[in-house]
N, C-alpha and C positions, 0 to 999 in steps of 0.2 A: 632762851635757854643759855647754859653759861656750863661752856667748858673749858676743863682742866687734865690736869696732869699730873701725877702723883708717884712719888716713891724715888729709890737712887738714882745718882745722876748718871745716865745710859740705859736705864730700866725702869725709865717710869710706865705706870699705866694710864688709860684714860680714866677720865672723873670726870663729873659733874655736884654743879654747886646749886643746890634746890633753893626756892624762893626763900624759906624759912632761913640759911644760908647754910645748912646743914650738907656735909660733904661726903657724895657716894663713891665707891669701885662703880665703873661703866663697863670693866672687860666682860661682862656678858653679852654686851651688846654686841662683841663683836668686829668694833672698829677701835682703829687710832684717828686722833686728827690730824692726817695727813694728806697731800697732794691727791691719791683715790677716795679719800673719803670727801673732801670738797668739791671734788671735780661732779660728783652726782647731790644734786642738791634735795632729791628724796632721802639722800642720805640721814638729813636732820629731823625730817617726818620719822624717819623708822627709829632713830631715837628718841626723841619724845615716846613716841608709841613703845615702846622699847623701857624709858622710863615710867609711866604709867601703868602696864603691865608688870613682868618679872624685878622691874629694877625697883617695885617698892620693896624688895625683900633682900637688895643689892647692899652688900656689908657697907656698915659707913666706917669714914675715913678718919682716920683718929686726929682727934686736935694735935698741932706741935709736926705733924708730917710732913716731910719735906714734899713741895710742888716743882715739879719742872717748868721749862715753859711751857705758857698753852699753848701751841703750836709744835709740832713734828717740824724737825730741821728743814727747809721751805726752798724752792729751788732759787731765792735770791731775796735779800733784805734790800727795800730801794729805801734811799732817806731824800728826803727834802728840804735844802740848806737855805737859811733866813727866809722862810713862811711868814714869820711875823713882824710887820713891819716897826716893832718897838726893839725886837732882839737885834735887827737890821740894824738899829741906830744905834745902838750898843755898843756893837763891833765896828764901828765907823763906814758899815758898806751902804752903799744905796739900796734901797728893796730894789729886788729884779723883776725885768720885766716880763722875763719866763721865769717857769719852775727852774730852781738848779738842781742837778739831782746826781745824786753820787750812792756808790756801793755800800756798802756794808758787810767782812766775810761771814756767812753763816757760820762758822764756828764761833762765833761770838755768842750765839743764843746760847743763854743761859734762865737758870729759874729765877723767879720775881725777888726772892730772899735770899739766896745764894751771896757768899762774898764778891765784889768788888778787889780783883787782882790789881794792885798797879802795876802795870809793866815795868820792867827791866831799865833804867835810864830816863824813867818818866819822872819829868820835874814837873807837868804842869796835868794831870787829869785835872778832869771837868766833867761836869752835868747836864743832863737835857731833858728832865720831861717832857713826853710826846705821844700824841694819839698814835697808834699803829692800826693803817686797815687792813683786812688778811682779804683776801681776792677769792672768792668762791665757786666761780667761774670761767673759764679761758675768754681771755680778752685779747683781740687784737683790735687796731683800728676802732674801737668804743666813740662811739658820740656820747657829749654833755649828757644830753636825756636818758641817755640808755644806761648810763656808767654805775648806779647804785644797782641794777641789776645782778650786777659782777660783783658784789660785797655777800661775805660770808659773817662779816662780824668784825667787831672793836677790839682793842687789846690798849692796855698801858705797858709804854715803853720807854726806857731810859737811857737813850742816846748817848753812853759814857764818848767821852774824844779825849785824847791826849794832844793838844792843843801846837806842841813842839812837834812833834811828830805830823800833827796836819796841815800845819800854815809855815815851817821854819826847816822842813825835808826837801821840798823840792816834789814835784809830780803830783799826784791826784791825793785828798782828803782822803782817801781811803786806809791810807799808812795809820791815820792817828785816829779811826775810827774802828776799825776790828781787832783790837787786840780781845784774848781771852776773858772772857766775861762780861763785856760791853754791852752786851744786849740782854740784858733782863727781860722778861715779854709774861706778861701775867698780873693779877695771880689769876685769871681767866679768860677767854673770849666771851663776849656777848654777841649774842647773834642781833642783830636791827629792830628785833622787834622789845629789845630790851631796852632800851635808847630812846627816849622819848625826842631828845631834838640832838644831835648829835653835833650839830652846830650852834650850840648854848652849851658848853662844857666846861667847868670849872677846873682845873687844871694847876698844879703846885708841888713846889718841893722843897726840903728844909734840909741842909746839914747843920746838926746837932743842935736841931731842936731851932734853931733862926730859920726864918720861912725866907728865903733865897727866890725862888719863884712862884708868882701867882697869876696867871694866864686866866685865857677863855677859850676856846674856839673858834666862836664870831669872831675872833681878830685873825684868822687866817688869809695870808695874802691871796690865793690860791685852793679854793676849798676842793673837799673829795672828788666829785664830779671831774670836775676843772683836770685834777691831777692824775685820774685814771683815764680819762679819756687823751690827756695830754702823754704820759707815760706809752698808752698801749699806741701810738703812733709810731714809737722807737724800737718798742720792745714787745713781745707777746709775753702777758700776763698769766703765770699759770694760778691753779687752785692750792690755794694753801702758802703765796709769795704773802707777803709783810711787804705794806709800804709805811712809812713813818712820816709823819705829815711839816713837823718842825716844830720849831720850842718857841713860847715865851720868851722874853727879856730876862735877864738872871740870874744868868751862866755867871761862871767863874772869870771868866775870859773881859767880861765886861764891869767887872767889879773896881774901884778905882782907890788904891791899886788891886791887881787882880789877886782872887783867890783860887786855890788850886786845892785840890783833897791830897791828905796824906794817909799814912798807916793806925785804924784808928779810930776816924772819921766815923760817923755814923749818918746816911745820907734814907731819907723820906719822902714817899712820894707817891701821888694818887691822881686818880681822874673820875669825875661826876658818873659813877653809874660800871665805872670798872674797877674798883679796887682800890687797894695800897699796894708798896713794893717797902722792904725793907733790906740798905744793904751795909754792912760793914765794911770799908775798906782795908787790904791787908797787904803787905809786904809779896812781890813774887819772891817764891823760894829761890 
């Protein structure tokens, strides 16, 4: 199943995106996708059931409609910095021997097509396609084995940073990672069973139209398991959090010399089995 979100920004509704890829209203159903509706994982029985029944008669969603993100604002975005051991090399850092793992503020979530703000005194925005897992279930303390239990579904995400702001401020990555609009999250969730290997995932993004990153998966230093069980050690994992797992090689940051987006930019970007994201970037007011 593949949910969505639909309509203006602060009022979206729930949706879903049928196999044919045809896009319905869900509010019959009843639920948003939020923190109570992940926490109970019949939740997605009673929609399937839900869609099958009443929701074949459910208004569809007009092409051109704005999408939210697919997730309801989440009680914390965790990111996972140099997962890949070629972005690693990039950035001139060693791959780590643990996860490194930093914030992201949820006011950053935004929809998959939404503009790209650059912040205020941002010389250096940057890009990151990345897999995001959404957590389906409270996790604390997770073993390896048990960790995919705790998944509610996939998402594509685009790790925007402002690169001065995270490496050249001083204090924690967090600065140059949550500014307004960084986090695009969409154009859907897919629940697991949509996914046929989710570690085989083709993975890429292009500003203007030059393919900038092309990734996989399998090059994860760190895969899901690994990260959720490693994560819910430090922290208790609610339903409906976003972990972001880390980018390819191909950021801007590692471009020689480096490239950064301006006002203008037109940035593209998708993952095997989840979508595209489409975003212009634009001057803050």
């Amino acid at each position: 199943m593949k949910l969505l979100r639909h309509g203006l920004a602060g009022s979206e509704k729930p949706g879903l995106q049928l196999p044919d890829g045809t896009r319905i209203d869900a509010s019959g159903c009843g639920y948003d996708w939020n923190e109570a509706f992940f926490a109970d994982p019949t939740n997605l029985d009673r929609v399937r059931d839900w869609a099958a029944g009443p929701g074949a008669s459910a208004p569809v969603i007009a092409p051109g409609t704005r999408l939210g993100s697919a997730i309801c604002r989440p009680s914390k975005i965790i990111c996972i910095g140099l997962n890949f051991s070629d972005h690693a090399r990039e950035t001139g850092a060693t791959p780590p021997a643990e996860p490194i793992v930093f914030f992201k503020a949820t006011s950053a979530l935004v929809g998959p097509d939404d503009d790209l703000v650059i912040p205020r005194g941002s010389e250096k925005t940057d890009w990151e396609v990345e897999l995001g897992v959404v957590i389906g279930r409270k996790a604390s303390y997770v073993s390896e084995a048990d960790a995919l239990d705790h998944v509610a579904g996939y998402v594509l995400h685009n790790d925007y940073s402002e690169r001065a702001f995270q490496l050249e401020r001083g204090g924690q990555w967090v600065k140059g990672k949550s500014c307004d609009t960084f986090a695009p999250v969409g154009p859907f969730l897919a629940t697991p069973d949509e996914i046929a290997d989710v570690n085989n995932l083709r993975m890429w993004l292009k500003v203007n139209g030059q393919t900038m990153q092309d990734g996989n998966t399998s090059n994860l230093i760190f895969n899901i398991p690994t990260l959720i069980s490693y994560l819910s050690q430090f922290m208790t994992l609610l339903p409906g959090d976003l972990i972001s797992t880390g980018t390819p090689a191909g950021v801007g940051l590692g471009m020689k010399p480096p490239i950064f987006l301006k006002p203008g930019d037109r940035v593209a970007l998708g993952i095997d089995g989840l979508g595209e994201q489409r975003q212009v970037a634009t001057a803050c007011p």
